[in-house]
DOSE-53185 format. One record per residue (C-alpha): residue in one letter; z negated, y, x negated. Coordinates in steps of 0.1 Angstrom, whole numbers, padded with zeros to 4 digits, always signed. Each point is the difference from the previous one (the first is absolute). Layout:
N
AZYX
...
! end
This chain:
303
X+0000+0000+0000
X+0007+0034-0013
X-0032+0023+0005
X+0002+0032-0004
X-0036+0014-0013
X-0008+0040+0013
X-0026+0016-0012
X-0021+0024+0023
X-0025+0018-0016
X-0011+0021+0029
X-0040+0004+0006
X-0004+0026+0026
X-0002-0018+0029
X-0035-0008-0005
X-0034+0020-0015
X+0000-0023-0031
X+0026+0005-0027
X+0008-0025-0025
X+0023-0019+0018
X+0025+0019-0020
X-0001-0023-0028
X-0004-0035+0021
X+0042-0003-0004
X-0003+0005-0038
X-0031-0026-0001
X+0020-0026+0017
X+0029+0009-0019
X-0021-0008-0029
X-0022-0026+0012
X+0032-0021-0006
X+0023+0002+0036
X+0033-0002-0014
X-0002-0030-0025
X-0016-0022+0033
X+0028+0010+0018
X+0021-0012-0028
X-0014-0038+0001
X+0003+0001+0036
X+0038+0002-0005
X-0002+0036+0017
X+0024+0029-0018
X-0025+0030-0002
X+0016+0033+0001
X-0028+0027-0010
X+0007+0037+0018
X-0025+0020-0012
X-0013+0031+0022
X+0022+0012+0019
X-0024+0031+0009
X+0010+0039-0018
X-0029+0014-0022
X-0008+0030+0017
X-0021+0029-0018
X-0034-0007+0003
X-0006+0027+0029
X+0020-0019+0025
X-0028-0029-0006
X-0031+0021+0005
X+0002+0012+0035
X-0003-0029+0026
X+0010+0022+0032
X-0010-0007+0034
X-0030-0017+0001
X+0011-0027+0030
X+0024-0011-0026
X-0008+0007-0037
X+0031+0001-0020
X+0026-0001+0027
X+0027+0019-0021
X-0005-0021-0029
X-0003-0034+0014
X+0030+0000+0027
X+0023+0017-0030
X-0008-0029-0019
X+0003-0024+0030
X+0034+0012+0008
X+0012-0008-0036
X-0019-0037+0002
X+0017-0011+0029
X+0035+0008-0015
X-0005-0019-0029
X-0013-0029+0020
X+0030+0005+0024
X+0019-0004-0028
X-0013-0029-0015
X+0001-0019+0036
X+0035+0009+0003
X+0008-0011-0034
X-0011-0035+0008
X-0035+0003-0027
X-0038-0005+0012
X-0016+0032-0002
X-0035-0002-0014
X-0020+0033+0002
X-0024+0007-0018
X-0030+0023+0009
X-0014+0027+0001
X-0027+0004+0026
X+0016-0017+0035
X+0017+0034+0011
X+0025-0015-0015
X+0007-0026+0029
X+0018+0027+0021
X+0030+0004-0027
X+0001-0034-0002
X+0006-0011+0034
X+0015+0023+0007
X+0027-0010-0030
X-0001-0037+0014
X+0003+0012+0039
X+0033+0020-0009
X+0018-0032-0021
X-0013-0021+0025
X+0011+0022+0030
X+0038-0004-0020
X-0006-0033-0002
X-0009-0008+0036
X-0030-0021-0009
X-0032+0005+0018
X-0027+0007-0029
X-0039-0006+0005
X-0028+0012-0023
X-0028-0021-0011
X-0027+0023-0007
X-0023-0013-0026
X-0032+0030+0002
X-0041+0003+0001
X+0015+0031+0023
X+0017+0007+0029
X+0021+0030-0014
X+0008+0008+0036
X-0018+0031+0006
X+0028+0034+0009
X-0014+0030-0012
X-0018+0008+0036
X-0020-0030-0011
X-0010-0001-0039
X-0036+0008-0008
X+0014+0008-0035
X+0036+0015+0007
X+0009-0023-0028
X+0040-0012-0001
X-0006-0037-0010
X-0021-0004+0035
X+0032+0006+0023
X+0031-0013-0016
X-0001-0031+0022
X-0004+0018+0029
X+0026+0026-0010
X+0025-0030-0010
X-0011-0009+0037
X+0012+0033+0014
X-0036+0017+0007
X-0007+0029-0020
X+0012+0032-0013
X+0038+0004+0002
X+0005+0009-0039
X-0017-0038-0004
X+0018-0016+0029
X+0032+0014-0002
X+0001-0007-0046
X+0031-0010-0007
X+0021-0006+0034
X-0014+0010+0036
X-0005-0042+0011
X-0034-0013+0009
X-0002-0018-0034
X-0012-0035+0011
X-0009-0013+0030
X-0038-0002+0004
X+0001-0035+0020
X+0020-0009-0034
X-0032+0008-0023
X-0027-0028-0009
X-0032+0012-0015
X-0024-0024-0021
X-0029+0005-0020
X-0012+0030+0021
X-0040+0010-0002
X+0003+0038+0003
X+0013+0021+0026
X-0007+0029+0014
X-0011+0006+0041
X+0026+0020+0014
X+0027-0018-0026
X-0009-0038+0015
X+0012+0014+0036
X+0031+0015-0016
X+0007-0039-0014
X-0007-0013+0030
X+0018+0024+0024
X+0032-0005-0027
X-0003-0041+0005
X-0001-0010-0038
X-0013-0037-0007
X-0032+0005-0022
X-0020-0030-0022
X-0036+0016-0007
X-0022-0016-0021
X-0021-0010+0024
X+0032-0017+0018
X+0006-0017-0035
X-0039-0014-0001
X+0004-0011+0038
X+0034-0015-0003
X+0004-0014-0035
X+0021+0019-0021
X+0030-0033+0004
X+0001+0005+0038
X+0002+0038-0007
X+0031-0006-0025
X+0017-0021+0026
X-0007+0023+0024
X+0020+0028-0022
X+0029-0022-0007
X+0003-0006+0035
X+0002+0037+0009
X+0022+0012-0018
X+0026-0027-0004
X-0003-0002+0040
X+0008+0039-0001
X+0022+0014-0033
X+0025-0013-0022
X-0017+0015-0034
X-0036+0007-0010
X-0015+0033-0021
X-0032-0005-0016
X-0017+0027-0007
X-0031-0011-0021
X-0031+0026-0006
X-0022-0017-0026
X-0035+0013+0018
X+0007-0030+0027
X-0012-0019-0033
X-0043-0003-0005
X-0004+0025-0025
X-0020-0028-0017
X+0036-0016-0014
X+0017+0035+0004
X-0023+0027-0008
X+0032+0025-0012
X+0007+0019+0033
X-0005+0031+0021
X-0024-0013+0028
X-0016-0029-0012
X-0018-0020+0031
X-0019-0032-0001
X+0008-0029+0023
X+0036-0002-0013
X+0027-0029-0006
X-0009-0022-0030
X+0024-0002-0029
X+0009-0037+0019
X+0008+0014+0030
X+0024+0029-0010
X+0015-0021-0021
X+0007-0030+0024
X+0012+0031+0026
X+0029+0011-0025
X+0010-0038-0003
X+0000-0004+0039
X+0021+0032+0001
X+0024-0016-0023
X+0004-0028+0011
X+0014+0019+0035
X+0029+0008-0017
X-0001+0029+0014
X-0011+0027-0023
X+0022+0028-0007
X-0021+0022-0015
X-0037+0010-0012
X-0023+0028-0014
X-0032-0003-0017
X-0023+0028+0000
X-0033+0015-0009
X-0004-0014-0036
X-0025+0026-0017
X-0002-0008-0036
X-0029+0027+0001
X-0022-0027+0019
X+0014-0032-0020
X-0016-0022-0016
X+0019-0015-0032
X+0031+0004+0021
X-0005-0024+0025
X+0012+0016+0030
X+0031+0006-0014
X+0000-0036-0016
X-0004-0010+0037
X+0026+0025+0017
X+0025-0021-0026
X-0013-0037+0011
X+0003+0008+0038
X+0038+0015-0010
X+0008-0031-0016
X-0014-0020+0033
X+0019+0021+0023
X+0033-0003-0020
X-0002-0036-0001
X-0027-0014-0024
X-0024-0032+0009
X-0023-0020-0022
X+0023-0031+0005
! end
């Protein structure tokens, strides 16, 4: 498979920077050489994000949606490239960057799959909902309300980035792994109709029945899969490195045996993995994580 590697080193979304440098630390951490024994062609594309001068960083705007400006201009330029790289025939793997990122890139994979005429579902991997609008957020913080946006709930600068469509459908998008969501933001979920997998539903259920559950939704519902994979779902105890670290998380086991499950659907077309804060890491092993679950996703089993 050709995979075509983008680099998104945007940390506004969110209150905690750092998750600037979690593309460079998987970069480093050894992505593309797995890839390589995997049989994968890895294309690197660095940032595709202008350096601005520093001033254009230091005012975050309105305060029901810090960084507005700065995040949908580098939103708009995301989902191009991972246009592109669907219409090219590559795998685009994004990289993160705090998980405002998400709204470039579905929006990227709704436009190539809108060309395509295939019906696209996202599996979304999170501790959070990320479906407050700006009405909503306690915070006013970006990376709360890009699936909602992607959704079609929101501000019009965040639901119209990139092409006036409702992005994805929300009876399309799977949740698992949540244990955090705000009070007025659970209603929005609900009154949207998106499938969610708590972790209480994972204790209750057993994560297997939950996985089968998730294969069955979405190959009853959409031809391809986006995964879009925000490392706090993981107990900070095997992935301290991130924004919002919770307790009460998936085990390394379990996120690991979720990436194989996804590709064994055969229908992945794309991912993103976000909210790798070197900062917070210890000896790397986020990052050395955020590679392993890649190399699951893209194929990879023990035997």
């Amino acid at each position: 498979m050709r995979i075509r590697i983008i680099e998104m080193p945007l940390d506004f979304g969110g209150n905690r920077h750092g998750s600037d440098m979690g593309p460079s630390a998987i970069r480093l951490a050894g992505l593309k050489e797995r890839l390589s024994t995997l049989q994968h062609e890895a294309i690197n594309a660095f940032s595709p994000i202008a350096v601005h001068p520093q001033e254009y960083y230091e005012s975050p705007g309105r305060t029901d949606a810090k960084y507005l400006k700065q995040i949908t201009e580098a939103c708009e330029i995301l989902a191009g490239k991972t246009e592109e790289a669907m219409l090219a025939g590559e795998f685009p793997l994004v990289l993160g960057g705090d998980h405002s990122i998400a709204l470039g890139t579905i929006a990227g994979v709704s436009a190539a799959c809108k060309k395509k005429n295939l019906r696209v579902g996202v599996l979304y991997v999170d501790a959070h909902g990320d479906f407050n609008t700006n009405e909503s957020s306690p915070s006013g913080n970006i990376h709360g309300m890009c699936m909602a946006a992607s959704c079609g709930l929101g501000l019009p600068e965040l639901t119209g980035l990139y092409s006036s469509d409702i992005k994805i459908d929300p009876k399309n998008v799977c949740y698992v792994g949540l244990r955090s969501i705000d009070r007025e933001e659970k209603k929005l979920m609900k009154d949207a109709g998106v499938t969610a997998y708590s972790m209480s539903d994972i204790d209750r259920q057993g994560f297997a029945s939950v996985l089968k559950k998730i294969s069955v939704f979405f190959k009853s519902r959409v031809d391809v899969i986006h995964v879009s994979f925000d490392m706090d779902v993981i107990d900070p105890m095997y992935a301290p490195g991130v924004g919002i670290p919770l307790p009460g998380g998936l085990n390394y086991r379990e996120a690991l045996l979720l990436m194989e499950e996804m590709a064994g659907t055969g229908m992945v077309c794309s991912a993103e993995f976000v909210e790798v804060n070197p900062v917070l890491d210890v000896r790397s092993q986020t990052a050395l994580m955020a590679v392993e679950l890649i190399a699951r996703l893209l194929g990879d089993t023990i035997y």
